[in-house]
C-alpha positions in Angstrom: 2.1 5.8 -66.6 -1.1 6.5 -64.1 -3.7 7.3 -65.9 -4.9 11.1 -66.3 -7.6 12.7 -63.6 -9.7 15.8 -64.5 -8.9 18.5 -61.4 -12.8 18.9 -61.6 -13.0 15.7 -59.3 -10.9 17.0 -56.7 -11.7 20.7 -56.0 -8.7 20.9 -52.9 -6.3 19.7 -55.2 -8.0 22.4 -57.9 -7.2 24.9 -55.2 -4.4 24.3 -54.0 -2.4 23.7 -57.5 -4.6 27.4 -58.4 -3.2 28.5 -55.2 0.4 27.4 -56.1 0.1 29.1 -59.6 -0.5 32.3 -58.2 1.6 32.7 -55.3 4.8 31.5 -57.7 3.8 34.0 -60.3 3.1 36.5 -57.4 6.3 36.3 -56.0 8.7 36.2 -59.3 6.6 39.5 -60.5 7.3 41.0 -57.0 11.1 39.9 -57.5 11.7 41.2 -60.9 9.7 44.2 -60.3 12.4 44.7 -57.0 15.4 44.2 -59.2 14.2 45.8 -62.4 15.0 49.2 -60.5 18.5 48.1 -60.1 19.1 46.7 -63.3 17.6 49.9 -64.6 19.9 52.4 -62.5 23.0 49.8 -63.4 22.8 49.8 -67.3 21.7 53.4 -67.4 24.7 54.3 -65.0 26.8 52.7 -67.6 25.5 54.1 -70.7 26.0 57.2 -69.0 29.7 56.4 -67.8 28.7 56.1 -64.4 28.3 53.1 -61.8 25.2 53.0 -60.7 24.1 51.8 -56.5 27.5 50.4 -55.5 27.6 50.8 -51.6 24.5 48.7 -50.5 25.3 45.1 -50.5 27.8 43.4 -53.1 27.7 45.7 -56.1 24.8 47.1 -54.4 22.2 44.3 -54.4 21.0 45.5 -51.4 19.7 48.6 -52.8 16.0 47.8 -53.7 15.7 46.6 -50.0 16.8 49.6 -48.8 14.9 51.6 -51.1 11.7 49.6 -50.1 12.4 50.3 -46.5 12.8 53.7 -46.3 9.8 54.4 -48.0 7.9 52.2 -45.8 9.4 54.0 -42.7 9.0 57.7 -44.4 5.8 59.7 -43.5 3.1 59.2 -45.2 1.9 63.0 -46.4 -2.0 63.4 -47.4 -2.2 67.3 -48.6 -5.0 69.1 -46.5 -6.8 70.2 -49.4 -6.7 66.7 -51.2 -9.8 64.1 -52.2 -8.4 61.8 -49.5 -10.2 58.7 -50.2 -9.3 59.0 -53.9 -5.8 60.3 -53.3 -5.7 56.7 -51.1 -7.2 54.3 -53.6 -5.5 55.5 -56.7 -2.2 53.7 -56.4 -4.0 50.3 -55.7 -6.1 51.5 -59.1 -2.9 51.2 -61.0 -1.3 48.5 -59.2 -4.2 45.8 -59.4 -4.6 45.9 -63.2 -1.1 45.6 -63.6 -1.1 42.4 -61.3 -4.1 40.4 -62.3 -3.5 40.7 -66.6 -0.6 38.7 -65.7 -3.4 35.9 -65.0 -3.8 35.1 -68.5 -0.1 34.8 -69.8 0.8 31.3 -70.6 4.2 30.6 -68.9 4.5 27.0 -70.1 2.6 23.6 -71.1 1.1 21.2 -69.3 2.4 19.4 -66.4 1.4 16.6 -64.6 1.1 17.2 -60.5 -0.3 14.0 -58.7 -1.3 12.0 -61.6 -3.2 15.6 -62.4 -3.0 17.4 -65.6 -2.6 21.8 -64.9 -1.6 23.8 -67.3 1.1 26.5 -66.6 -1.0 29.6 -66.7 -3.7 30.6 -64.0 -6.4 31.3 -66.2 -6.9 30.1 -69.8 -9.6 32.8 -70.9 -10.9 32.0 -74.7 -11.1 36.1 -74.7 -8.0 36.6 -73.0 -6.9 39.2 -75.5 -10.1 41.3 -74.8 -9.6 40.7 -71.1 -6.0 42.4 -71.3 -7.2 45.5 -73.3 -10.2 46.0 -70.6 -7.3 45.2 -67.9 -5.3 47.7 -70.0 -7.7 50.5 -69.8 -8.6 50.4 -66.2 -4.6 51.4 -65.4 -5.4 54.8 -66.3 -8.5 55.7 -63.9 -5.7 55.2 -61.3 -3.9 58.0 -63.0 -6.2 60.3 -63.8 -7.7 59.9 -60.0 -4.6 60.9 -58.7 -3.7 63.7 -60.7 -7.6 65.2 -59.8 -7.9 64.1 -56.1 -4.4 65.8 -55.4 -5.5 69.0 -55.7 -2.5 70.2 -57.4 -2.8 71.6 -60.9 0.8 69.9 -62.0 -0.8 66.5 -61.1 -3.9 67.4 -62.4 -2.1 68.3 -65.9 -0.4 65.0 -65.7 -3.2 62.8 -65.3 -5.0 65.0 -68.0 -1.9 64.0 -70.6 -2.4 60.1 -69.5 -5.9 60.2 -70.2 -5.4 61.9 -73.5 -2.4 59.7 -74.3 -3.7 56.4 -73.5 -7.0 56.6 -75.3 -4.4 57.9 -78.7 -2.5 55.2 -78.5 -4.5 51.9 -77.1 -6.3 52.4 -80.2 -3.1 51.5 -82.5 -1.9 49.1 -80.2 -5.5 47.5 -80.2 -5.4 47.8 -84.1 -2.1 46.5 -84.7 -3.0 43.0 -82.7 -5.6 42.5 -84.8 -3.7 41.4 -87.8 -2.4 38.8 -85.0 -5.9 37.8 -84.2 -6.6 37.2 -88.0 -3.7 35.3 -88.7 -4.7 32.6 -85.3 -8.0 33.0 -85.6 -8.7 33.1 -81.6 -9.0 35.1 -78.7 -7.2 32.7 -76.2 -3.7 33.6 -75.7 -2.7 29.7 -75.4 -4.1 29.6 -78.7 -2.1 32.3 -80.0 0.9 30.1 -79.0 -0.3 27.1 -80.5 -0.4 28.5 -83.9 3.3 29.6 -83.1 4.5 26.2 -83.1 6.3 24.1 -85.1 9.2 26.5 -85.7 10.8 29.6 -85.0 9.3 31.0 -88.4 6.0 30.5 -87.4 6.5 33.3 -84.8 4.5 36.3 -86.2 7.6 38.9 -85.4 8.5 37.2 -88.9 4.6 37.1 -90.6 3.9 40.7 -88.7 6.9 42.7 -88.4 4.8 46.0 -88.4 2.5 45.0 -86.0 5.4 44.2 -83.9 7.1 47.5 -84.0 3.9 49.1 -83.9 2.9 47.6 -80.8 5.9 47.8 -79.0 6.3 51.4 -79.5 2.7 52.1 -78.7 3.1 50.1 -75.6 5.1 52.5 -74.5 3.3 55.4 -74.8 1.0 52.6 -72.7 3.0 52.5 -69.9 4.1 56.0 -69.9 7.9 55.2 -70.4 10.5 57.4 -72.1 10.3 58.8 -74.8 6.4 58.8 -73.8 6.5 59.6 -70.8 4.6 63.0 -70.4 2.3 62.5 -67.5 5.3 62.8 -65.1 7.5 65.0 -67.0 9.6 66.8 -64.4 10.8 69.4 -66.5 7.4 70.5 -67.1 5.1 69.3 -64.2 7.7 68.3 -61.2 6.0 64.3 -60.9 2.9 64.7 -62.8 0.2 62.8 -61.3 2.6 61.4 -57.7 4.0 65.1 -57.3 2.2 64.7 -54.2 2.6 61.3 -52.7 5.0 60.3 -50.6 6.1 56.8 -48.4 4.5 53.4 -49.8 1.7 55.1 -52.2 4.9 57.0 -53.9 6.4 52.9 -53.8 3.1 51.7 -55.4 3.3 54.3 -58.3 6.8 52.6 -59.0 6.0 48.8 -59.0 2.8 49.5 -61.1 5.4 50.8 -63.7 7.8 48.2 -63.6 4.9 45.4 -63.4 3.6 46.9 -66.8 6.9 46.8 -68.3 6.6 43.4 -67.3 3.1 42.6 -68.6 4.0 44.8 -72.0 7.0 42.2 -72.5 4.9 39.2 -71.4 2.2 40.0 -73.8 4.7 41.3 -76.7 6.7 37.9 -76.4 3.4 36.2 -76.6 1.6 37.4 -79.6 4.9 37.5 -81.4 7.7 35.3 -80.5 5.9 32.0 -79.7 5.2 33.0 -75.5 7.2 30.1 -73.7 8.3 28.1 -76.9 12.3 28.0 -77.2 15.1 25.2 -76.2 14.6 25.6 -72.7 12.0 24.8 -70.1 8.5 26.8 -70.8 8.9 29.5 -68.0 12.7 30.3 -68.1 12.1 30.5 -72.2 8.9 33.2 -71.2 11.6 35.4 -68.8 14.4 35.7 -71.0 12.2 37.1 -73.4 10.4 39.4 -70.7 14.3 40.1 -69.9 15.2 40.4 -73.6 11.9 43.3 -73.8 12.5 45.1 -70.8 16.6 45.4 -71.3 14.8 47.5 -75.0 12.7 49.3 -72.8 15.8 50.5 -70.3 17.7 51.1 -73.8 14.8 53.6 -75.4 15.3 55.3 -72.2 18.7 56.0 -72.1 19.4 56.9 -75.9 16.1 58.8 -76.9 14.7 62.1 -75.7 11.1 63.1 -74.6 9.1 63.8 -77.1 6.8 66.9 -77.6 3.1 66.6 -76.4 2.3 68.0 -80.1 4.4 65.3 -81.5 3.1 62.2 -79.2 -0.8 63.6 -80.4 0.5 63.5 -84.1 2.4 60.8 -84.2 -0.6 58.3 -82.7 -3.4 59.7 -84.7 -1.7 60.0 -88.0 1.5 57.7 -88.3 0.7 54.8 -85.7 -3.2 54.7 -86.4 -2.9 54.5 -89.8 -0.2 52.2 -90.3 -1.7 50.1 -88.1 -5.4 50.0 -90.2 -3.0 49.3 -93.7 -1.3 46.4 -91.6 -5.3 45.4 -91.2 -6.1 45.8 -94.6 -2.6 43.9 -96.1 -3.0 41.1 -93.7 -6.9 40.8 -95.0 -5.7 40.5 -98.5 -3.5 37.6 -97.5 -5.3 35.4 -95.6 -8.1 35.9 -98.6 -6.0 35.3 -101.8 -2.9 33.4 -100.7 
């Protein structure tokens, strides 16, 4: 076997396999994100006795192309009275977060390019859990900037809820990973995986089932999804914060919300199912979880109701919060005495 080269000696290789990394991840996001709208309209159609896009394509395949083109080619509205540098940049505010916290999900091992060892993630940050809650946060100044510089009070109402909603429940889910934290003892998510080997047990769905179900449900509320999904509630406020946008920034809003549902299910199958451990290959084990997450998150929206505002406020800062902090204390009392 040739012997093993450090990439530090060869900065164009360095590049270029960095450079690899990120256009594969790039474009598999981009994919799933494009077919995640028609899986979503499929299984909802059928859980609603209904078909779903049928006519474009085979089965309708076609249909997120078509979609995507005739929001390119529709005219792109600014409202007179809008903030229009804001109203511009607001969509790339949510879109880029979603996009680049992908950066520090492990899809695999190592792998040997060249007689070079790379590691199948594009950036191995030793705080990489801290880096995805700042990543986290940030998603929400989109929001909120959008709702203000539309100049519409519906929008302005929805990116008010996000604000409120998102600083309610990124607390639990920031709570309920730290029993995960305690239990690895690092901040790297590789090394989060790591202490998942050996065994299927070993993944902490089994160790932390009510971190688990905490933070999946709290993601939620993350993402704005059903039953959480107040900020575009179009009973109440039309589209919430995009009432007013329209061609690709109206696309944008869209593929920032499928790319967190992808990032959620990333980062969910990370911290608790072993990230890329399973009988197959590193990256297709990683995706059929992500699959496995967002097929939940389709389900939630098909079966359960929005939720009040009053009940989304209660429910983070007295049920999630707390159970969350007793997860905290439990786990304490286990790593000390046992």
């Amino acid at each position: 076997m040739p012997e093993m080269l450090s990439l530090s000696n060869d900065p164009v290789l360095f590049l270029s396999l960095m450079l690899a990394k990120i256009l594969a991840v790039f474009i598999v996001v981009v994919l799933i994100v494009a077919y995640a709208t028609y899986a979503e309209r499929k299984i909802i159609g059928r859980m609603q006795t209904r078909l779903g896009p049928t006519m474009t394509g085979w089965f309708g395949l076609l249909q997120p192309i078509a979609d995507g083109l005739k929001l390119f080619f529709k005219e792109d509205i600014i409202p007179a009275q809008a903030s229009k540098l804001a109203f511009v940049l607001a969509p790339v505010m949510i879109m880029v977060p979603a996009f680049i916290t992908i950066a520090v999900i492990p899809f695999g091992g190592d792998i040997t390019v060249f007689g070079y060892t790379t590691t199948l993630q594009i950036a191995d940050l030793n705080i990489g859990i801290l880096y995805i809650l700042a990543m986290a946060g940030l998603g929400v100044y989109g929001i909120v900037l959008a709702g203000w510089s539309s100049n519409n009070k519906y929008s302005l109402l929805g990116g008010v809820r996000s604000a409120a909603q998102v600083v309610s429940y990124e607390l639990a889910a920031g709570m309920s990973i730290v029993a995960v934290l305690m239990l690895s003892e690092t901040l790297s998510l590789r090394g989060i995986v790591a202490a998942q080997s050996g065994s299927v047990l070993n993944w902490y769905i089994f160790s932390q089932p009510l971190a688990f179900c905490l933070f999946v449900i709290t993601s939620l509320a993350e993402i704005n999804r059903t039953p959480f999904d107040l900020p575009e509630a179009e009973t109440e406020l039309v589209s919430g914060f995009c009432t007013e946008y329209s061609s690709m920034k109206y696309a944008l809003f869209f593929m920032a919300e499928y790319a967190n549902m992808i990032v959620v299910s990333a980062i969910t199958a990370t911290l608790f199912l072993g990230g890329p451990a399973g009988p197959f290959a590193g990256p297709i084990n990683l995706l059929l979880k992500i699959f496995f997450f967002m097929f939940l998150f389709i389900w939630i929206r098909a079966t359960f109701p929005r939720v009040r505002y009053d009940q989304l406020m209660f429910m983070g800062w007295k049920v999630f919060l707390p159970l969350a902090l007793l997860n905290i204390v439990i786990t304490g009392a286990v790593v000390v005495f046992l």
